[in-house]
Backbone as a ProteinNet text record, in pm:
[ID]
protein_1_A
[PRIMARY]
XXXXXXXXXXXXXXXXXXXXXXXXXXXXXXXXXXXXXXXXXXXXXXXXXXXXXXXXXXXXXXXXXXXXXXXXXXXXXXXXXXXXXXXXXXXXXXXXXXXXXXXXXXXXXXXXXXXXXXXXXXXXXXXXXXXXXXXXXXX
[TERTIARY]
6748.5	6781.4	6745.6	6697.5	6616.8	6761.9	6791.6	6888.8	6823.3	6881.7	6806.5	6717	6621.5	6494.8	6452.4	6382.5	6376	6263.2	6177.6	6048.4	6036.5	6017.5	5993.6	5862.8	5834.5	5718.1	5766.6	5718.9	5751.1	5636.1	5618.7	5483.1	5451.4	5303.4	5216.9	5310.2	5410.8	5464.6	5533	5630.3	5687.3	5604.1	5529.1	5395.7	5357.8	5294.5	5246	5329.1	5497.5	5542.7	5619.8	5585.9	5608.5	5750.1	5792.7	5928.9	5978.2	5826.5	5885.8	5944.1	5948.5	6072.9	6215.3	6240.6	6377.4	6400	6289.5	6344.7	6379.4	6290.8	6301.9	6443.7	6460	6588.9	6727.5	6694.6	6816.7	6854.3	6702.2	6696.1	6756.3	6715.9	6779.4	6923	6961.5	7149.9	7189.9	7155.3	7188.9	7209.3	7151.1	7179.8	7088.4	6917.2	6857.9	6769.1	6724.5	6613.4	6487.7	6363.1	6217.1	6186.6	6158.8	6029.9	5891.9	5881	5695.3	5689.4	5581.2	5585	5442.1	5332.1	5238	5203.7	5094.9	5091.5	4942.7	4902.6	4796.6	4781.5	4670.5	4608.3	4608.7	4657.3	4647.7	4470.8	4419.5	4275.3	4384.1	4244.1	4294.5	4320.8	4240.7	4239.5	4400.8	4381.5	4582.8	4700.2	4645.7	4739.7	4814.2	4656.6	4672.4	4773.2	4725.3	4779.3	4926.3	4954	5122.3	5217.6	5112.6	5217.3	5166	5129.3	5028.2	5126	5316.4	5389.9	5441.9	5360.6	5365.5	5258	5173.7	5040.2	5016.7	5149.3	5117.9	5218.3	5288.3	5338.7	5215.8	5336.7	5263.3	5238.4	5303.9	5261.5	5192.5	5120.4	5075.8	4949.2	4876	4767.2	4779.9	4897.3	4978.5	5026.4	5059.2	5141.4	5027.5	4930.8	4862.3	4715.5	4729.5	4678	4775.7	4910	4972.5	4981.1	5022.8	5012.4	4855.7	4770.7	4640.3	4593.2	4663.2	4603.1	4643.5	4679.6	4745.3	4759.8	4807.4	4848.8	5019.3	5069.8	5206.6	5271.1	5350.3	5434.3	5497.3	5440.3	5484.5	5581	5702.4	5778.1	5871.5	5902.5	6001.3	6073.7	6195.8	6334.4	6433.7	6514	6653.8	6781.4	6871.1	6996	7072.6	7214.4	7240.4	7279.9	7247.1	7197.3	7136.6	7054	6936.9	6894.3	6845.3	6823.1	6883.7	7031.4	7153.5	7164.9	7190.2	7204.3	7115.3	6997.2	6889.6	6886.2	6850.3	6903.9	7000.3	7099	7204.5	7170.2	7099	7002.4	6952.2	6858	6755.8	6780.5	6901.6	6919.5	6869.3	6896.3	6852.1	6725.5	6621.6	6474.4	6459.7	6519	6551.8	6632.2	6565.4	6651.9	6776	6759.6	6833	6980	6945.7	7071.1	7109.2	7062.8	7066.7	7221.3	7265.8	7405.3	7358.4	7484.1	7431.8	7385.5	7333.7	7277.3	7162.2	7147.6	7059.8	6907.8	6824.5	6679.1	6642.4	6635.8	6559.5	6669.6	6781.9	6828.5	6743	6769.1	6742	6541.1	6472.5	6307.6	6231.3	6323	6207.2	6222.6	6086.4	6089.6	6123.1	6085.3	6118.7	6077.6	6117.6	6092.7	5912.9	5830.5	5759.3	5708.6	5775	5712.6	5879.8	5901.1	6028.9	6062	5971	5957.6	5945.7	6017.5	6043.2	6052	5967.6	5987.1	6111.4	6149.1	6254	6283.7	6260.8	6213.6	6338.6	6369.1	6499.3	6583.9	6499.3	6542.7	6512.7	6528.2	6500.5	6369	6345.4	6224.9	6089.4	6138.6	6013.1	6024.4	6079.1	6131	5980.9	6024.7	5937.6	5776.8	5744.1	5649.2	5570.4	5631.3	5589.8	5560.4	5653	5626.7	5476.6	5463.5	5357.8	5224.3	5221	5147.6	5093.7	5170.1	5117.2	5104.6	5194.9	5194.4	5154.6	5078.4	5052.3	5219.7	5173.8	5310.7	5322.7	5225.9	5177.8	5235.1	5224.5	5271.8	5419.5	5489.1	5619.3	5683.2	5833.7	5880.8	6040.4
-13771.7	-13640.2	-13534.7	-13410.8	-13297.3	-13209.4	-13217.1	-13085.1	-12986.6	-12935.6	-12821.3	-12817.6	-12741.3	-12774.8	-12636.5	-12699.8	-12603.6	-12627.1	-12533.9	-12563.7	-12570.4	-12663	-12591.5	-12650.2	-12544.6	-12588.8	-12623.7	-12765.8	-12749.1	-12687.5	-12586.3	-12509.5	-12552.2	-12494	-12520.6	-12574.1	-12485.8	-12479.6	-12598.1	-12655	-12754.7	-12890.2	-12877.4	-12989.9	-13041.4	-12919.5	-12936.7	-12972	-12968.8	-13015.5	-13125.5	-13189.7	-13312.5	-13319.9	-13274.4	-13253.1	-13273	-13319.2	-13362.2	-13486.5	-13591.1	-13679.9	-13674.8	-13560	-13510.6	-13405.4	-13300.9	-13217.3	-13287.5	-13394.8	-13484.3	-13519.2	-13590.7	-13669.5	-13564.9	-13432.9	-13374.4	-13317	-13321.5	-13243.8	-13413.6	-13538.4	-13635.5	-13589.7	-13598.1	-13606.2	-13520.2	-13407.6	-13280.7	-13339	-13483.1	-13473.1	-13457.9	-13391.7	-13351.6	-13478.2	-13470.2	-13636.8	-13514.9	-13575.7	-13575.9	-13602.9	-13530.9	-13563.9	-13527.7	-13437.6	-13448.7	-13417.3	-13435.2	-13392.3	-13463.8	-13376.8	-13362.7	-13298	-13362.8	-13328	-13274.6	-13112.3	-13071	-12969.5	-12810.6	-12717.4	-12668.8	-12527.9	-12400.6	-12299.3	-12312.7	-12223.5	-12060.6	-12012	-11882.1	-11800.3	-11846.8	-11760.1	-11855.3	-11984.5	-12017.3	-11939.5	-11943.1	-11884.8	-11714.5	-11658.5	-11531	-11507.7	-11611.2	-11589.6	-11687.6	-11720.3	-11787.1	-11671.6	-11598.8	-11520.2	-11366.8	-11348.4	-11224.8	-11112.6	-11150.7	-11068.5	-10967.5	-11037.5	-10928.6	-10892.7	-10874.7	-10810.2	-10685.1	-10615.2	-10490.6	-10463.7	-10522.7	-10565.6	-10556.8	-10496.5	-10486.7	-10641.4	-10766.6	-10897.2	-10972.1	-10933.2	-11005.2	-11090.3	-11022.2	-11069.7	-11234.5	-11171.3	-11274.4	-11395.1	-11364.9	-11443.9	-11571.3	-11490.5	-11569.1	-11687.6	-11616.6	-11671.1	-11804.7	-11791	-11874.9	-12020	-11982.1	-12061.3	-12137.9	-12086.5	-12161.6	-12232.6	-12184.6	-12264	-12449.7	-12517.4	-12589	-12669	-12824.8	-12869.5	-12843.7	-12829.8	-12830.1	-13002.9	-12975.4	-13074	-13013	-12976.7	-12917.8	-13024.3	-12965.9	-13081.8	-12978.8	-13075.3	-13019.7	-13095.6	-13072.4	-13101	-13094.2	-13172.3	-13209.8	-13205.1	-13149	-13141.1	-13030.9	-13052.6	-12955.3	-12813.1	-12714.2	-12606.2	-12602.6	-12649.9	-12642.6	-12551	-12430.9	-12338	-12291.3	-12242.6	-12143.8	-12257.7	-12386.7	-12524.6	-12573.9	-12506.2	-12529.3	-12397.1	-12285.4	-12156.5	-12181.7	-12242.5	-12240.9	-12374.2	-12466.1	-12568.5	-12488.1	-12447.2	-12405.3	-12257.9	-12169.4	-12103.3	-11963.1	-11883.4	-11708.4	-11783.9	-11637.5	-11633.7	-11638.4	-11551.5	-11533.7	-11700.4	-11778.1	-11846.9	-11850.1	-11693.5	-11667.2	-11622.7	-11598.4	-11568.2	-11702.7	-11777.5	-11915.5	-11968.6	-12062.1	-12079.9	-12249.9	-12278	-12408.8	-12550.9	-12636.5	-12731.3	-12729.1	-12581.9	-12547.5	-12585.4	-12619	-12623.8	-12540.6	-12420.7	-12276	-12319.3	-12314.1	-12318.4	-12427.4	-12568.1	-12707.3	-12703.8	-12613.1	-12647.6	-12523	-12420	-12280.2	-12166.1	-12169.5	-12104.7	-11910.2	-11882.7	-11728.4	-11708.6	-11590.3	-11502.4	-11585.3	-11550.4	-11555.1	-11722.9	-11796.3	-11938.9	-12007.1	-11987.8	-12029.7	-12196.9	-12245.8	-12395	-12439.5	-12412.4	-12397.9	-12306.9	-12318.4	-12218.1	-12252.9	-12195	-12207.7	-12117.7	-12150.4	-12042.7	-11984	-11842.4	-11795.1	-11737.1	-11792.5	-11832.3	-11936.7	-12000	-12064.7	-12012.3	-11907	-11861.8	-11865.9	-11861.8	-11866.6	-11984.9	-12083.5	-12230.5	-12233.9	-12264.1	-12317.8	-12237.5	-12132.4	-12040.6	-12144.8	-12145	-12186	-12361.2	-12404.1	-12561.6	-12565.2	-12510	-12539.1	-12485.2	-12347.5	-12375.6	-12493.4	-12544.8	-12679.6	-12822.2	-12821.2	-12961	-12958.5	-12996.2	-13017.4	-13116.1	-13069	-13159.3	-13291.2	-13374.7	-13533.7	-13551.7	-13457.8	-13493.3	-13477.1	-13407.5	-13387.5	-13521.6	-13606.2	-13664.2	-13646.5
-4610	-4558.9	-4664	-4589.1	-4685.7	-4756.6	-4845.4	-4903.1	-4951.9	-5068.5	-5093.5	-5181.7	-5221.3	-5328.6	-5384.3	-5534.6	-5604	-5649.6	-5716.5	-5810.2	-5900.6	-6053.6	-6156.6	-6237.8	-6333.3	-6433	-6586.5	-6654.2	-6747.3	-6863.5	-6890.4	-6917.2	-7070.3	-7060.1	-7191.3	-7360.1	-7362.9	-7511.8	-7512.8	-7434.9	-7393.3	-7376	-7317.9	-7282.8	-7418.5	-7467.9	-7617.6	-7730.1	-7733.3	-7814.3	-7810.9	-7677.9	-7607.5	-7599.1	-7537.6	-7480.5	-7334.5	-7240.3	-7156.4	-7073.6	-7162.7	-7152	-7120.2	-7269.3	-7273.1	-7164.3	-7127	-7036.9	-6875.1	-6826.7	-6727.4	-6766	-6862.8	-6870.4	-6804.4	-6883.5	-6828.1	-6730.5	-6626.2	-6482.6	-6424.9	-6483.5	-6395.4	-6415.6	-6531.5	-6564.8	-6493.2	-6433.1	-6361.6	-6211.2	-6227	-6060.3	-5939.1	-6044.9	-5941.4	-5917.9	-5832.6	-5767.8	-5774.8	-5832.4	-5884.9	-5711.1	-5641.4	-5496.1	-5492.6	-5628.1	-5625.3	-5746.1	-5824.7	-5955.6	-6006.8	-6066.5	-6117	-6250.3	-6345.9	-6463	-6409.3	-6479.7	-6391.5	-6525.6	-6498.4	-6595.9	-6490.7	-6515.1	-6444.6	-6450.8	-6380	-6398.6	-6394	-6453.1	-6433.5	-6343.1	-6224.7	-6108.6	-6101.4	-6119.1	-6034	-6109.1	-6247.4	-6267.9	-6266.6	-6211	-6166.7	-6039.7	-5957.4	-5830.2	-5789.2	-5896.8	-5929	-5967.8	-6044.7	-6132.8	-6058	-5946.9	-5881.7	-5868.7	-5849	-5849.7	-6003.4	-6099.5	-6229.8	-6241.1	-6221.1	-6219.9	-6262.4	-6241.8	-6277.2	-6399.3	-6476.9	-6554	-6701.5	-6814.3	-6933.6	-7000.8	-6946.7	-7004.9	-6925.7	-6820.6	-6724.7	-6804.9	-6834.2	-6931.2	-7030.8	-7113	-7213.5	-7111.9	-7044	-6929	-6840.7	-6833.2	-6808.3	-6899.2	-6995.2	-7128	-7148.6	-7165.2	-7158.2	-7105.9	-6962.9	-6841.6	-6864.2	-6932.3	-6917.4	-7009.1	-7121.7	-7247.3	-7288.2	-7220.7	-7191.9	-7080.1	-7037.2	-6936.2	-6910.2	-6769.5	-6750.3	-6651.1	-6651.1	-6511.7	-6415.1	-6294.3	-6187.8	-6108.2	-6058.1	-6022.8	-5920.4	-5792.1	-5685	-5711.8	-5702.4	-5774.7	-5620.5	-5604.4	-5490.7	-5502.9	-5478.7	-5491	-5427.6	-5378	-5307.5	-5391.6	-5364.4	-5390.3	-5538.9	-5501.1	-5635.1	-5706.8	-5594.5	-5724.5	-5822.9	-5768.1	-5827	-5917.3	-5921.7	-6045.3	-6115.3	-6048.8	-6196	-6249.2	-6157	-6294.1	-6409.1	-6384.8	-6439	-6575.6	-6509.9	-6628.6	-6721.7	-6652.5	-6796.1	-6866.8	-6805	-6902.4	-6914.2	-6978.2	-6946.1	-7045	-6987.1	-7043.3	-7171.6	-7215.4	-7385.3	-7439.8	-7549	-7563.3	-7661.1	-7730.2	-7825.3	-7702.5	-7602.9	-7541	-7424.5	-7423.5	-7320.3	-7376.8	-7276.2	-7301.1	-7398.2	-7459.9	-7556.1	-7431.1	-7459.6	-7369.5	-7283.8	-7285.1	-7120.3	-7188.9	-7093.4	-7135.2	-7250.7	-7168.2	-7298.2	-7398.4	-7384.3	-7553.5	-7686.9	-7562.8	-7649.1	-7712	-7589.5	-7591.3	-7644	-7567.4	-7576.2	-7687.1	-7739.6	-7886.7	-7860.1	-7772.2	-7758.7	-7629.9	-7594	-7477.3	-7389.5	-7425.3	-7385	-7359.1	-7442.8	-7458.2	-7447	-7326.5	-7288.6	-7206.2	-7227	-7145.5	-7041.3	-6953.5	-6801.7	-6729.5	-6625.4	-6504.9	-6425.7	-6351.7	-6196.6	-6130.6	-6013.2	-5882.1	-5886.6	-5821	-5854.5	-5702.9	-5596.9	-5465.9	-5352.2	-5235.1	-5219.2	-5153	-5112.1	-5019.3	-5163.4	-5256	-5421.4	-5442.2	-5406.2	-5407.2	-5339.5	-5202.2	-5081	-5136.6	-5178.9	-5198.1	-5311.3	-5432.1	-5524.4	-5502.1	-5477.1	-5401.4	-5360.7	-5227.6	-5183.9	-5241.3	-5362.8	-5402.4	-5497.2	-5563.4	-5630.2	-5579.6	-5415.2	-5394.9	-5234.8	-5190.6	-5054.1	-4937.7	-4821.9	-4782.9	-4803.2	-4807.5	-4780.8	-4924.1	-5045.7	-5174.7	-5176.5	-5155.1	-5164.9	-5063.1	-5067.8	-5051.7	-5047
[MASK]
+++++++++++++++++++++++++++++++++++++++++++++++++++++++++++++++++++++++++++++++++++++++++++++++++++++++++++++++++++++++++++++++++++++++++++

């Protein structure tokens, strides 16, 4: 049976400092069940059009330099109300202000190179999902 679902990325900085074992480990302990999840590289045009809602944004540029320089792990995540409980995982953006335990506290070096993505409703859930995973992939 389908509950609720969430999206997240574990991005470039994270990837690269091989941390995603431990970050898996603690989205399992959380409860959430893994239903699709791919280790992939963002082109630029994807990552333009992932991130197309800051665009007009003074870091959009950086933002997407980011997202590209690097491979991530795109992963749809299960549990009942998922998003509001993985927000609550990984933690405010800043990791100097993240609560102790949460992802960004334990992985992400600053603001900008913060480790993990997570969709921050369920309608950016479903949005973001399907851009990385076709239906036949998700489970």
């Amino acid at each position: 049976m389908v509950t609720n679902r969430t999206f997240t990325m574990i991005k470039p900085d994270a990837v690269a400092q091989g941390h995603i074992g431990a970050i898996l480990e603690k989205i399992n302990a959380a409860g959430f069940k893994i239903v699709a999840m791919k280790y992939t590289q963002l082109s630029q045009r994807d990552a333009e059009a992932f991130y197309a809602v800051h665009a007009a944004r003074p870091f959009f540029g950086e933002l997407v330099a980011f997202m590209t320089r690097g491979p991530i792990v795109a992963a749809v995540l299960e549990k009942d109300n998922a998003v509001a409980d993985f927000r609550t995982l990984i933690g405010a953006t800043n990791p100097a202000e993240a609560a102790e335990g949460t992802l960004r506290k334990l992985f992400a070096t600053s603001v900008g190179e913060n480790a993990v993505h997570g969709s921050d409703s369920d309608a950016n859930a479903a949005i973001e999902a399907a851009f990385h995973f076709s239906g036949r992939e998700i489970f």
